[in-house]
BATITI-649705 format. One line per 2 residues: number of its first residue (from 1); their letters; for each residue x, y, z of C-alpha. Coordinates in nm, 2 decimals. Each point is the difference from the previous one (the first is absolute). Example, Ala and Ser with C-alpha at 12.3 -4.5 7.8 and 13.67 -1.06 7.14 Angstrom:
<sites>
1) as) 1.23,-0.45,0.78 ~ 0.14,0.34,-0.07;
</sites>
This chain:
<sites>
1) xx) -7.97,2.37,0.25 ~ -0.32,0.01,-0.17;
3) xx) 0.12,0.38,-0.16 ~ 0.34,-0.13,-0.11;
5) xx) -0.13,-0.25,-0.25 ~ -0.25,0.26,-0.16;
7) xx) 0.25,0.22,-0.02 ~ 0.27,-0.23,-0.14;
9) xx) -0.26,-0.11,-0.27 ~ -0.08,0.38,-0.15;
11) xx) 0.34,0.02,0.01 ~ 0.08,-0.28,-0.23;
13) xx) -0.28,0.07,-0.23 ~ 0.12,0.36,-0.06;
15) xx) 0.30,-0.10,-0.14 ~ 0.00,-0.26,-0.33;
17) xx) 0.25,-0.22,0.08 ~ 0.20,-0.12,-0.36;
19) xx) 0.34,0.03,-0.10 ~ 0.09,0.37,0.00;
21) xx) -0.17,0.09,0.39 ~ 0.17,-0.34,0.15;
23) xx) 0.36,0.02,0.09 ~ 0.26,-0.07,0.24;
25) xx) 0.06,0.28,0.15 ~ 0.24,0.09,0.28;
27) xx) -0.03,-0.33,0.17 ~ 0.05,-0.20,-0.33;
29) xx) 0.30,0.24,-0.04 ~ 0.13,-0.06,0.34;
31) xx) 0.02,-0.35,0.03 ~ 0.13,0.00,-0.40;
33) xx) 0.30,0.20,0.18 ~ 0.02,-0.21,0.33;
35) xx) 0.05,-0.33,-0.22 ~ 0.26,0.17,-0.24;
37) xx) 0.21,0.12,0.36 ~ -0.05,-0.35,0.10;
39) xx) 0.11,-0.15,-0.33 ~ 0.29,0.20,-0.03;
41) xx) 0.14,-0.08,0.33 ~ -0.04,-0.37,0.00;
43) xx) 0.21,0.04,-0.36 ~ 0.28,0.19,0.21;
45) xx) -0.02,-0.28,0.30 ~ 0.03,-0.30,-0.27;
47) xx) 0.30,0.16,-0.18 ~ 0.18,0.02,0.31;
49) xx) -0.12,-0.36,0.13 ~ 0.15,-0.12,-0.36;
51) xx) 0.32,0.16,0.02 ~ 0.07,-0.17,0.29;
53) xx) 0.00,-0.32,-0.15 ~ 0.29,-0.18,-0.03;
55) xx) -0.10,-0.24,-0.32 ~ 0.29,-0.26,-0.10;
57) xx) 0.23,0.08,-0.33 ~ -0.02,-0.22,-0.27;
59) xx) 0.39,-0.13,0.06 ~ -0.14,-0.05,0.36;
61) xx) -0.27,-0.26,-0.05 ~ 0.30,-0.12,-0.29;
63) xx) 0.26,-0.08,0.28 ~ -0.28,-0.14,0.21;
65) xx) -0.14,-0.24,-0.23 ~ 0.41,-0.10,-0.08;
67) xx) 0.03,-0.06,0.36 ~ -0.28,-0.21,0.04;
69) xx) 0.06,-0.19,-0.28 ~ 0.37,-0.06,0.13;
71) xx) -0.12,-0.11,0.36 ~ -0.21,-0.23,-0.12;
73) xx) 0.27,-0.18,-0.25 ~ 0.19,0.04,0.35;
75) xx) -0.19,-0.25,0.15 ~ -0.10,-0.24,-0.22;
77) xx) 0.36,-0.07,-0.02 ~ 0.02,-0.01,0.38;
79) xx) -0.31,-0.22,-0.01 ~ 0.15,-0.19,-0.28;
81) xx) 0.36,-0.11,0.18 ~ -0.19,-0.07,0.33;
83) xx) -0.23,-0.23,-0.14 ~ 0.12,-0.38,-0.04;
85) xx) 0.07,-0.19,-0.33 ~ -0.15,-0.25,-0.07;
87) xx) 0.22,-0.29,-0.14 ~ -0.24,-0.27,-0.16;
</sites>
């Protein structure tokens, strides 16, 4: 062990270490290339996921909304005849 670190120290020191003798390399390269693979995959995966969604039309949530509305006049009139007058 005691070797290694002597060795690893010359080693260092050989080389000045600045801009142009520092770079990525292969491994920088590779994982560059393993994220863009990833990346483009989960792109394909979401655009099928999305088609598969069936999101409501606009004349949809229109009729909807219409229906509502018309239930809910529905019984308030129901509510209203059942109810008892009140003769004062």
């Amino acid at each position: 062990m005691s070797v290694v670190l002597p060795l690893a120290a010359v080693q260092v020191g050989a080389i000045p270490l600045n801009d142009d003798t520092v770079t990525p390399g292969f491994l920088g390269f590779a994982v560059f290339l393993a994220l863009l693979v990833a990346t483009v995959f989960l792109v394909r995966s979401m655009s099928k996921q999305m088609k598969k969604i069936q999101a409501p039309r606009e004349a949809d949530l229109v009729q909807q909304e219409w229906e509502r509305a018309e239930a809910a006049k529905a019984q308030r009139a129901a509510t209203s005849e059942s109810a008892p007058a009140d003769d004062a």
